[in-house]
N, C-alpha and C positions, 0 to 999 in steps of 0.2 A: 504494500500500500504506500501511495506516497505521504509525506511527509507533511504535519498541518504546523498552525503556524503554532501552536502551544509546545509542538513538538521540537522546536528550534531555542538553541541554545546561543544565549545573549553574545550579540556581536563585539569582537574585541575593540579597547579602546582605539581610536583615528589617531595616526601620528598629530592633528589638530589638537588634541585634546591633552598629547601627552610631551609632544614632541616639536611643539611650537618655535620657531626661533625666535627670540629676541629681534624688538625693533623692525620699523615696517619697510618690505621687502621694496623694491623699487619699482615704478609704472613700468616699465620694460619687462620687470622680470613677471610681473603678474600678468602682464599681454601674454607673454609667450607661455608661461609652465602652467597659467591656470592657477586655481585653489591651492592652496599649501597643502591639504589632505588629502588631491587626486593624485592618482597614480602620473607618472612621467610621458605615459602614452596620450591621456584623455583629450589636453589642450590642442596638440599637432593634428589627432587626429580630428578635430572638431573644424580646427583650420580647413585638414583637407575635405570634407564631409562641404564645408559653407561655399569653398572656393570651387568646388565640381560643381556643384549647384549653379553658382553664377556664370560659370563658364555652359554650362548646359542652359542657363535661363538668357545667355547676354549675344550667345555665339550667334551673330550672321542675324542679328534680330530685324536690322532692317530688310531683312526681303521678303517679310511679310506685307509689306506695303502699310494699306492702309486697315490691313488686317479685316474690319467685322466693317463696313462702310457704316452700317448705321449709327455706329456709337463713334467713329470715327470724326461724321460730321458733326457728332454734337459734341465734341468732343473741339472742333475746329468754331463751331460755334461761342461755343465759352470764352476764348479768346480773342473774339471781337465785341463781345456783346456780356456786363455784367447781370444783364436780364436774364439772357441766355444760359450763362454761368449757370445760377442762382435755380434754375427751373430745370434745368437738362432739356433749351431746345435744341430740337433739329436742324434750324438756324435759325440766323441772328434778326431776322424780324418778326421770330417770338409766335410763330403760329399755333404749333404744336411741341410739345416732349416728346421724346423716348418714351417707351416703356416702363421704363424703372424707374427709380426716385435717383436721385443725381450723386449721391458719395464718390461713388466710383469715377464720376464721371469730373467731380472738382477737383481729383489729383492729377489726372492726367491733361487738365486745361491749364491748373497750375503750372504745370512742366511749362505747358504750349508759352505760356505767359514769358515764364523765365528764360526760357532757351532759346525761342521762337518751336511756331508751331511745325509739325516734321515725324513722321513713321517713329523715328530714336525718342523724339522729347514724348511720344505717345506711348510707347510699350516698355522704355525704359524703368519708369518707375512701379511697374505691373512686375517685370523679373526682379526689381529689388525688393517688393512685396514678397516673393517666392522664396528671396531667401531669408528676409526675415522670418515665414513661418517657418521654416524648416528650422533655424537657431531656435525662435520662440516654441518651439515644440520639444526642441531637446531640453530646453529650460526647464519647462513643464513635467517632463515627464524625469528629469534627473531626480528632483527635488525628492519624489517620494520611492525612487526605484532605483539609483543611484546613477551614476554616468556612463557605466556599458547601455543601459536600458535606451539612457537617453541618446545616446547614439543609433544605438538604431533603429532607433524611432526615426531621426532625424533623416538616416541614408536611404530608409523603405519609403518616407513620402519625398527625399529627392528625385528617386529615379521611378517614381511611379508615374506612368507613360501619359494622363489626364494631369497630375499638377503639370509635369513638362510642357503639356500643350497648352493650358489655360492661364500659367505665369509668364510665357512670349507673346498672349495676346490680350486683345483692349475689353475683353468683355467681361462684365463687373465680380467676376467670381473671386480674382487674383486677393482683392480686398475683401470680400466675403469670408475666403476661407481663414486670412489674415486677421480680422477681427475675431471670427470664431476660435482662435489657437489662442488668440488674446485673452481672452473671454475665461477659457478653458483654466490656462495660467493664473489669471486674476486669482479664479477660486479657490487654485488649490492653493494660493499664499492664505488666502482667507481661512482655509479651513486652519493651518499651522497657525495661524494667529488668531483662530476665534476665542478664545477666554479672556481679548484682550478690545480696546475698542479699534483698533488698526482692521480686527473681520469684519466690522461693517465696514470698513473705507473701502477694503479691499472690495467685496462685494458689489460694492457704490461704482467701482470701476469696472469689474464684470458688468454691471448693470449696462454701463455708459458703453462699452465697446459691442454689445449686444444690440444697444438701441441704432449706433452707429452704421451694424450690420442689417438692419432693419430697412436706415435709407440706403443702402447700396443695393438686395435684393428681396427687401419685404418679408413675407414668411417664410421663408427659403431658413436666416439665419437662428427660428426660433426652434429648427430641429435639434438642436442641440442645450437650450431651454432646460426641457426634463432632465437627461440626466446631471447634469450641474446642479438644480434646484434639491436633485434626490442626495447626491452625494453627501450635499454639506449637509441635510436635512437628517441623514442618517449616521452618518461619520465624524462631525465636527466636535472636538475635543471640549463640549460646554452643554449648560442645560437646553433641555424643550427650549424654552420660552425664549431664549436669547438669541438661540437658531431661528427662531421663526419671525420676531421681530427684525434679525439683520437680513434676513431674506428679502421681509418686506422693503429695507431699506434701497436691497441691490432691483428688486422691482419699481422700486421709485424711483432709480438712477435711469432703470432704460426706457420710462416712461417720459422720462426728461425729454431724454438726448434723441428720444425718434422724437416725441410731441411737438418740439419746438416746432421743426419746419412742418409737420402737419396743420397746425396752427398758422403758420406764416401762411401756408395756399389757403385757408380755410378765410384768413382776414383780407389777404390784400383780394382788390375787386377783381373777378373775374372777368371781367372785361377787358382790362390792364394787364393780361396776363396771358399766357399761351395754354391751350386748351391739355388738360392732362391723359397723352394719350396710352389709347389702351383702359383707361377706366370707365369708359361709358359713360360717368354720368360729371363728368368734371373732377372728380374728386382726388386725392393721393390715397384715401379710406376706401374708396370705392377701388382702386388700382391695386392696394395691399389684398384686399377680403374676396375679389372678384377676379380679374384674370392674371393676374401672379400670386393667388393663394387659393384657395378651397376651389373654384373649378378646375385647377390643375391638377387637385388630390381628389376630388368624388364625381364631379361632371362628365367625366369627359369629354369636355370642349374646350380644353384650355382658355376658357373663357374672355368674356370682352367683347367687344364690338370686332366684328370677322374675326369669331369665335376659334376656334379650335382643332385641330387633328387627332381628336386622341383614340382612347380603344388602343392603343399600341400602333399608330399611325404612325411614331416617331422611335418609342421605345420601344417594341417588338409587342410583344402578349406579354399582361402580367401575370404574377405569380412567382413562385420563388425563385425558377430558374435564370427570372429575367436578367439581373446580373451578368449573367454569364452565355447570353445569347452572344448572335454577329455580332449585333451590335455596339455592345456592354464590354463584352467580356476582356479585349486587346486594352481597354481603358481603365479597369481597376480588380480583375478579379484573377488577378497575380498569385496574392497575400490574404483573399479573404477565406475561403476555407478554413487554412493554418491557425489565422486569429480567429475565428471560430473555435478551433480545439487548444488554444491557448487562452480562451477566454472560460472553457469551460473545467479547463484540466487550474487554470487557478483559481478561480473559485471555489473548489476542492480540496484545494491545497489549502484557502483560508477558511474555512468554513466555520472551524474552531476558532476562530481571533476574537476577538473581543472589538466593540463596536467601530470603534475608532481606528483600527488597524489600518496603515497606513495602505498596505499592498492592496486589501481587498478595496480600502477609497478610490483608488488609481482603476480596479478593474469594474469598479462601479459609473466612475466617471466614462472613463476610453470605451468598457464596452456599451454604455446605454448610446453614447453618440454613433456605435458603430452598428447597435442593434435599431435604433428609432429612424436614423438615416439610411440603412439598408431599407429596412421593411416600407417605410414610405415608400419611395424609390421602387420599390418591388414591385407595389400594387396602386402606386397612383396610378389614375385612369385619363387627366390628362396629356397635354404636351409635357413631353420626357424627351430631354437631348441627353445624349452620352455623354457630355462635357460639363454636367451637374455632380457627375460621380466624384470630380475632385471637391466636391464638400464630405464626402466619407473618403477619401485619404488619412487625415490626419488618425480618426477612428483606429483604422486599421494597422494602420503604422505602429502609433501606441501601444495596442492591443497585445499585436505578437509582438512587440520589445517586453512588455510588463510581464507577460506568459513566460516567455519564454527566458528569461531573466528567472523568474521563480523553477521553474523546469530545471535549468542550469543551474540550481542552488542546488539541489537536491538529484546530482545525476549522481550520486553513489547508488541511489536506487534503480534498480530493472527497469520499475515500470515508467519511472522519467524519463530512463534513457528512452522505453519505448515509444511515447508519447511523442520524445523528438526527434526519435527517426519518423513517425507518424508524420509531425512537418513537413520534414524536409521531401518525404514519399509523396507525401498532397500537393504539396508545392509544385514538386517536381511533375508531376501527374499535370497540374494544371497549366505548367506552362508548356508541356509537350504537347497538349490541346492546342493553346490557342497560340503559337509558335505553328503550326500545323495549319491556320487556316490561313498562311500567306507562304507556302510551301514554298515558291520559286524564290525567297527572300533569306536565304542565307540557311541553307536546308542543313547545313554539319550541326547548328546551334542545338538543334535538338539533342541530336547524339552527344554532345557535348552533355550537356545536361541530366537527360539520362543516366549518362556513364559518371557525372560525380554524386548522383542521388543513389545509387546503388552503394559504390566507395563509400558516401557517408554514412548510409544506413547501415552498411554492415559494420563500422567503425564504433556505433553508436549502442551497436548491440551488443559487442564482443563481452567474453567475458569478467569477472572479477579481477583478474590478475592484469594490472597494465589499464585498471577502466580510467582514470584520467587522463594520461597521454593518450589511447584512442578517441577520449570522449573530444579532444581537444583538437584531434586531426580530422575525428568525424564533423564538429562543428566547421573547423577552415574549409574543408570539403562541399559541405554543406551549403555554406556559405555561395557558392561558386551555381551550384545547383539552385538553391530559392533566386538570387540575383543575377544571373545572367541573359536569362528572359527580358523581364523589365528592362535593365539595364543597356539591353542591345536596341530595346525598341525606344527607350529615351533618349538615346545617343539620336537614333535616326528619327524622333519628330523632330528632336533640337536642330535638325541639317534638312527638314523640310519646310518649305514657305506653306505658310495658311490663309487663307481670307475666306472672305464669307461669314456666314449664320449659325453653320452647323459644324465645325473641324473638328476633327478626329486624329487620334495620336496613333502613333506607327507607321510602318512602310505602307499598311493596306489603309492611310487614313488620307482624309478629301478635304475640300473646301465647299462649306453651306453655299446656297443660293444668296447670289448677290455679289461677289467678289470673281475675279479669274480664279476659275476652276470651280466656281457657282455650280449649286446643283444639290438639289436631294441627298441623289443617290452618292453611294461611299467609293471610290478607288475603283474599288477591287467588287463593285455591285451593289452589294447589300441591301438594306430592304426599301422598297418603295415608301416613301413621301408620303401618300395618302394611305387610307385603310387596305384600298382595292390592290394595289401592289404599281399603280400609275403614277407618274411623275409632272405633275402638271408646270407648263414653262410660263415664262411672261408674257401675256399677251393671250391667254386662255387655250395657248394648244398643248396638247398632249405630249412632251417626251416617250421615247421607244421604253415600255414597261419591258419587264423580263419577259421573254419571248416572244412578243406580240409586236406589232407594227406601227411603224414609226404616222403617225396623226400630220394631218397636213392644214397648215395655217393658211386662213384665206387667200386667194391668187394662188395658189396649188404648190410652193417653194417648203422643200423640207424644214420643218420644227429643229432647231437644235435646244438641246436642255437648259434649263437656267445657266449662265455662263458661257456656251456656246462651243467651241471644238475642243475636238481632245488634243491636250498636250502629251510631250513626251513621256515617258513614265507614267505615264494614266492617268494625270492632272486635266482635268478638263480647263482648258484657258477662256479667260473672259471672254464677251463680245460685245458691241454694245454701249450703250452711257452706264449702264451699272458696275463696269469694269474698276478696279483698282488702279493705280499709277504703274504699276507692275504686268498688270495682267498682258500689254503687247496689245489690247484690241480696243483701245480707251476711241469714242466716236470722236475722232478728233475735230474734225469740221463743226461739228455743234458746238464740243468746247472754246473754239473759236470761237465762232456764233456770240454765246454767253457770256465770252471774256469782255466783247466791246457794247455790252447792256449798261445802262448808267440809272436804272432805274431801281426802285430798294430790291426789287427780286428780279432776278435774271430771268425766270421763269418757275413754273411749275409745274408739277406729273405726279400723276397717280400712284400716291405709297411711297413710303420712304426708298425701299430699295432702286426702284429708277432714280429719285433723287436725287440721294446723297452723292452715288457716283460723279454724277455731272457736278455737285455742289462742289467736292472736293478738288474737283481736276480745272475748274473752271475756278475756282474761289471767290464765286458767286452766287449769295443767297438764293435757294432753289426750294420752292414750299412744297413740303411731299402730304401732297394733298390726301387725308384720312388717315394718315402715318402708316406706322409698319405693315400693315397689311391693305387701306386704304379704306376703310371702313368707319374711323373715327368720325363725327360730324364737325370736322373741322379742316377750313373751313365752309361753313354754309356755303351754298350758294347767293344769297343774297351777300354775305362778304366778298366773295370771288367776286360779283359783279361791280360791287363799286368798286373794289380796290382797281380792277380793269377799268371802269373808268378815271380814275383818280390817277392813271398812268404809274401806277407802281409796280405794274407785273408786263412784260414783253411776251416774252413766249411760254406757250401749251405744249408741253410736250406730252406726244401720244404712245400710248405702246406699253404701258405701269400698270401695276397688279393690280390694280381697278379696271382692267382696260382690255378687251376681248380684240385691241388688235381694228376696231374698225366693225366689229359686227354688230347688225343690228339698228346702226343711225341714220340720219339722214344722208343723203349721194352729195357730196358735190364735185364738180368736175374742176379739178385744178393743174394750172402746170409747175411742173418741178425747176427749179432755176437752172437742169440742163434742156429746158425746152419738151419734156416727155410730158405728157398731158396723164393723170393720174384721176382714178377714181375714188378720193377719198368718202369717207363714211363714219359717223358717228361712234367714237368710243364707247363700247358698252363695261360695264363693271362685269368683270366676267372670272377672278381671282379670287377664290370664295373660301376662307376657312372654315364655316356652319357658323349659324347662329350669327346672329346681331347686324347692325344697319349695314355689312359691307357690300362689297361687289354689286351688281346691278339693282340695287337696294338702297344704296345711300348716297351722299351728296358726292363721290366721287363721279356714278353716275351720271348724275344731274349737273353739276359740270362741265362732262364730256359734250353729253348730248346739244348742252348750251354752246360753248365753243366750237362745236361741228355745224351746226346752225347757223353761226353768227360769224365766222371766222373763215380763213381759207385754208388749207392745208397747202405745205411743199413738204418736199422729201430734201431731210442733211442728211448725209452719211447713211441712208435708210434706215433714216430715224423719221416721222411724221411729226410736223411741226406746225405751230399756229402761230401766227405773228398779233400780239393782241393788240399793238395798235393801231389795227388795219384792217374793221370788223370792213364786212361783205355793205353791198346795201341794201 
């Protein structure tokens, strides 16, 4: 039987305690050796642990471009505009936001501010979030598990292939997950210091970095709420009563720190202020509780105004295996298994401690985030991307350092050693999987693998005589076997460029719709966009579904998928105004076009993603009429029309997720400025996610239909364009 904790015999005293030197040591030498009571190894290697990280998080950052364009350009807008800043718009004449509340999005305007704005001053401070969690998680977890634990915890969320990918790009997770390890830390200084009043401060700061995560992605950071709440509620070294009044207090902190700016959109006049998109009803309340909270977890519609894909539209079927589908599994289900049976082999191990016990706090804390963050994740029923998984990194990382730290205390025992050849054989198992579903990508890694997961297990199993120099060669072994998976695939998302919506880590990972290499679908296939297994493009036509036949866009000219041709290595390259500065297919003629507009918006188009492309490449405010999906009621049509009269908007740009391309409106006969006479036709809303005013339903719509009416169509770059100061008569 293994070993409990009543059963463990008081640790000897720390050279700290007995062996202190006289006189304090010098800043240099505590830079470099660390703690006077760590071992001579712990500081170096923390060194190298932070410094692969940054060289994984910094290498070749700019050939991501402009990475996710949507948050790009608001991200470009902050920089010109402190309204814009302050709201998270889309641009700087304040029509509509982003989706999300703006945190994420005032650090990397800050940068824009400081440096000028530029791909580096945007993603830069994203990969140094990355490495602060990976330090701030070792912090965390040393404190109660000591500094092997805390290492590697640190090294399993460096090279876990989703942080790799979500710490080199702009989209608000980098600081989500950063806040949440915050959070984490806070508490557990709180719980070491609860019989004193420093646990409520501490808490007060949990609180505060909590609420902080709050405005960066709404209910997303309150997954980790529970167990923190349960930890110190059942663990913290003080009475009932004291525990639960300081709880209250860290509840008061992050009631602050989101409240404020709810309050700020709730006072300042909605009029005076850019419409909050994605919440339906104007609200940042309405945007937290509706389609970035509870319809993402029980509706299935990911809710909002041009509602949703869900049913597994995005994350495959739920249920428990979801995790570890196509689509999941190359993104975080490396290590989870392992800390599965490292979460349940120490809890066994403490069963017998006494309330407070420091080890089973840490597997109370590490595994409720790793268990409450899986199982959402598992079974929400809306919009689920792959690239949410790096909020259960941290979870897991923890998990098997804390496990498996207590495991390795106690390998004089059989059944520990068996346990952790258990790991290393799951491990191993799971990364021959999913190493296995991009076979042409470095085919020996597997055998590699394999062949040290065998060596360590039998290492780990051997007998009495000699069991810690095996256990010790089983572990290095070991080692080679659980991280060389991840490790190979973190290496190659950090040597891959990403844009778009949707990015995915590893050799078989893609870029979402919207950026060069736009698109659904993953690399290497994977599953269709919508329920039915179809990929629907811009402009209402159908991309080639798996087997089936490529759908032809009115005037009979092949559909290419969000993005437009394949690039080399299986990168689909942009095409188009939605294109990145990188993507090689940017509509340059239009960007022209837009460059020499002097009016406050250069134009406008259906939905952010036609937008912002042209916003960025043009740098010139471009209103993505209904936002992200085009569906927002903003702007009305009664706004569009006076602002076009008021001469503040030039051109309509056609062909945007609101926008079927021309079917459906009115004819007019116009020529193209090479003299080809064109039959234009009213924009219908025809880019539909379910539910709510979008696509041929709402004012994107009614816009079109107006501007086709009133306006005359040419073709730039075969792109359809309206000139709006130069209605028909």
């Amino acid at each position: 039987m293994l070993e409990t904790a009543t059963d463990r015999t008081p640790s000897p005293p720390t050279p700290a305690a007995t062996e202190r030197p006289t006189g304090k040591p010098s800043r240099v030498r505590r830079i470099v050796r660390g703690r006077a009571d760590d071992p001579a190894w712990v500081r170096p290697t923390l060194v190298l642990i932070l410094t692969v990280s940054a060289v994984l998080y910094l290498w070749d950052l700019g050939a991501s471009g402009w990475a996710n364009d949507f948050y790009a350009a608001a991200v470009q807008s902050g920089t010109k505009s402190w309204t814009a800043f302050f709201f998270g718009s889309s641009e700087w004449g304040n029509v509509i936001t982003v989706d999300k509340p703006p945190a994420a999005l005032w650090v990397m305007a800050l940068s824009g501010r400081i440096f000028g704005f530029s791909s580096w001053s945007m993603l830069a401070p994203q990969a140094l979030m990355g490495v602060a969690s990976v330090w701030l998680l070792y912090a965390a977890v040393r404190r109660w598990s000591g500094p092997a634990a805390g290492l590697v915890a640190a090294a399993l969320l460096a090279i876990t292939p989703v942080a790799v990918l979500m710490f080199r790009f702009n989209n608000p997770d980098a600081l989500l997950v950063l806040l949440m390890i915050a959070a984490a830390y806070c508490v557990v200084r709180a719980l070491d210091a609860a019989a004193t009043r420093a646990g409520a401060g501490w808490l007060a700061l949990a609180g505060a970095a909590l609420g902080f995560a709050f405005l960066t992605k709404t209910l997303q950071s309150f997954l980790v709420l529970p167990p923190l709440a349960l930890v110190y509620l059942v663990c913290a070294p003080t009475g009932l009563w004291r525990r639960i009044w300081q709880l209250l207090v860290g509840g008061l902190a992050l009631v602050v720190s989101a409240g404020w700016y709810i309050l700020a959109t709730i006072l300042w006049p909605a009029d005076s202020r850019p419409y909050i998109g994605g919440s339906g009803d104007n609200t940042e309340l309405g945007l937290a509780f509706g389609y970035n909270g509870l319809d993402r977890v029980v509706s299935g519609s990911g809710g909002g105004p041009g509602g949703g894909m869900g049913g597994g539209g995005f994350g495959g079927a739920t249920g428990i295996t979801r995790l570890f589908n196509d689509q999941m599994g190359t993104q975080i289900a490396w290590f989870l298994p392992a800390a599965l049976i490292a979460l349940v082999a120490g809890l066994w191990i403490t069963r017998r401690a006494p309330r407070t016990d420091r080890v089973r706090a840490a597997l109370i804390l590490w595994g409720g985030w790793l268990l409450v963050t899986a199982g959402i994740f598992s079974y929400m029923e809306g919009i689920f991307h792959s690239y949410y998984n790096v909020a259960l990194a941290p979870g897991v990382a923890a998990v098997l350092a804390v496990g498996g730290r207590e495991l390795w205390r106690v390998r004089d025992q059989f059944v520990a050693r068996v346990v952790l050849a258990g790991l290393v054989a799951v491990t191993a198992a799971v990364a021959w999987d999913l190493l296995g579903r991009a076979a042409d990508w470095n085919a020996w890694l597997r055998w590699v693998v394999l062949v040290a997961a065998v060596l360590s297990v039998f290492a780990l199993l051997i007998g009495a005589r000699g069991v810690r120099q095996a256990a010790v060669v089983g572990a290095a072994v070991g080692a080679v076997a659980v991280l060389a998976g991840p490790a190979a695939y973190a290496v190659s998302t950090a040597g891959t460029p990403h844009n778009g919506s949707t990015p995915t880590a590893g050799p078989a990972g893609s870029s979402g719709f919207g950026g060069p290499g736009g698109g659904f679908m993953r690399r290497n296939g994977g599953e269709g966009a919508f329920p039915d297994g179809t990929q629907q493009a811009p402009g209402g036509t159908q991309a080639q579904p798996p087997g089936g036949t490529q759908a032809q866009p009115p005037g009979g000219s092949q559909a290419q998928p969000p993005g437009g041709s394949q690039a080399p290595g299986g990168a689909p390259q942009g095409s188009g105004p939605t294109s990145s500065r990188q993507g090689g297919g940017t509509n340059t003629e239009l960007v022209a076009l837009l460059k020499e507009t002097t009016t406050k918006w250069a134009a406008a188009a259906i939905g952010s993603q036609s937008a912002a492309g042209l916003q960025l490449e043009s740098d010139k405010a471009v209103i993505p009429i209904g936002g992200f999906s085009g569906g927002d009621p903003a702007p009305t049509l009664e706004q569009f029309k006076k602002w076009v009269a008021e001469g503040k908007i030039h051109y309509f740009i056609g062909g945007g997720m609101g926008d079927q391309g021309g079917q459906g409106g009115p004819t007019n006969s116009t020529t193209t400025p090479g003299g080809t006479t064109q039959q234009g036709t009213a924009p219908q809303g025809g880019f539909q996610r379910g539910g709510g005013p979008g696509g041929n339903r709402g004012t994107g719509s009614e816009i079109s239909t107006w501007v086709a009416a009133n306006f005359t169509a040419t073709t730039v770059g075969n792109q359809t364009v309206y000139d709006l100061t130069k209605p028909t008569a």
